[in-house]
N, C-alpha and C positions, 0 to 999 in steps of 0.2 A: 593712691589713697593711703592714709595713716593707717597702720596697725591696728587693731582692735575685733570688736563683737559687730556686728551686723546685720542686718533682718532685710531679707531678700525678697521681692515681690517681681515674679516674671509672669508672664501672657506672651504666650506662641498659639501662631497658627502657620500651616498648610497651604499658602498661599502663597502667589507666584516669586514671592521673596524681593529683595533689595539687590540693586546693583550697586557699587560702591559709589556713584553719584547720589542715589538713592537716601544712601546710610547718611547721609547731613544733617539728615532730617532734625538733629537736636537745634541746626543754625536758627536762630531767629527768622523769621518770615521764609522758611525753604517751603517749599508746599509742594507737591505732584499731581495736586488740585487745580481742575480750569479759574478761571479768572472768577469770581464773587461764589466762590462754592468753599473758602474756607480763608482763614488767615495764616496757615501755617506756624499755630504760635504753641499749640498743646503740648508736643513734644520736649521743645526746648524749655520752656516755663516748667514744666515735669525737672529735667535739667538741672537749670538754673536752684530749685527747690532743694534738690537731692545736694547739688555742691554746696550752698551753703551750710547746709548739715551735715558740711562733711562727710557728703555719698559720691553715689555719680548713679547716671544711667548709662547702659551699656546695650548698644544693638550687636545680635545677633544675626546675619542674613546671608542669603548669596541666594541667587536667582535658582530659580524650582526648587528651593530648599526651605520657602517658607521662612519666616521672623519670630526671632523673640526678642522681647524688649524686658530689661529688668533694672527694676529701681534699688538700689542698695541705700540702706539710711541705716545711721552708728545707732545701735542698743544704748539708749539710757543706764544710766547706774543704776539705779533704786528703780529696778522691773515689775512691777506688782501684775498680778494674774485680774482679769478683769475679766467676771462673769458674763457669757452672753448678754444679749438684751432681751428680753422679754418682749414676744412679737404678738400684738394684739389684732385681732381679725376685726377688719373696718366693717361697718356695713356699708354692703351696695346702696353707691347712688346712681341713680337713674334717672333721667332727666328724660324729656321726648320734645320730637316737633320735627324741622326737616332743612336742613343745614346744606347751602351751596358752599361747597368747598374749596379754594382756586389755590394753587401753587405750582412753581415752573416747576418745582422738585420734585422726582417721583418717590424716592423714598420720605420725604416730607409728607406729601398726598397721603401716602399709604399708614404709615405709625399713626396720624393725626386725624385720617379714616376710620382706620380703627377704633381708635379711642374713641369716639364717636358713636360709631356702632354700639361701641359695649356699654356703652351710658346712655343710648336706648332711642339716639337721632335717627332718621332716615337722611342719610349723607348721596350725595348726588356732588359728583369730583369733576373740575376740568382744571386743565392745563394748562390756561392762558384769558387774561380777560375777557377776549376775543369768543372761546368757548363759551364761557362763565354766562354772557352776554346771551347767547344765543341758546344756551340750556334754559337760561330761567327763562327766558321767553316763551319754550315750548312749555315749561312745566308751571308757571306760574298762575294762580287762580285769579278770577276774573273781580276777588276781593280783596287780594293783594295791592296798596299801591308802588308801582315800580319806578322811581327816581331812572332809569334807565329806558332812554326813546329809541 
């Protein structure tokens, strides 16, 4: 990296760390991800961002030692101080009624549950069409019409 001023941005954690196959992670399409669960492209695209700007990102890891990742990007010349942003408190919306939820993915299921919840649905989650199918069957009212034999 060229000489100069820099502005460092890292995120570690705790966890069971990178093994030096691991660490590629910046290669284009590397992933540790099963098959349709990711593109492996966040990292490197992180990457590719920082070197054009004349940064880099820099893994940190080694097995049970946990990861840190840290983007370096060059300080501008003319740095001016820019005041917070002013955080305005939304009002709650709240919606209701009763949402069959389907996804193979369980942390999908569950953030998109949630959110649900808290905007005021009665969410009722399965796992697989197959589920989905056979939930609404039990729970569907007899004014409901179901597209589904």
């Amino acid at each position: 990296m060229p000489a100069g001023r820099f502005v460092r941005l890292c995120v570690s954690d705790t966890g069971v760390g990178m093994d030096a196959q691991t660490r590629r992670a910046i290669e284009p399409f590397f992933s540790t991800k099963g098959i349709g669960k990711g593109t492996g492209l966040g990292l490197s695209m992180a990457h590719g961002l920082a070197a054009q700007l004349g940064g880099a990102l820099i893994i940190h890891s080694a097995p049970g030692e946990g990861t840190s990742i840290c983007i370096l990007l060059p300080q501008g010349a003319h740095v001016r101080p820019v005041p917070p942003p002013r955080l305005a408190v939304a009002a709650k919306v709240t919606a209701g009624g009763r949402v069959l939820l389907v996804d193979d993915d369980e942390l999908v299921r569950t953030s998109t549950g949630q959110m649900l919840v808290d905007l005021g649905y009665q969410v009722t989650v399965a796992a697989s069409a197959e589920q989905a199918i056979q939930l609404f069957r039990r729970v569907a009212r007899p004014t409901w019409s179901s597209p589904i034999n």
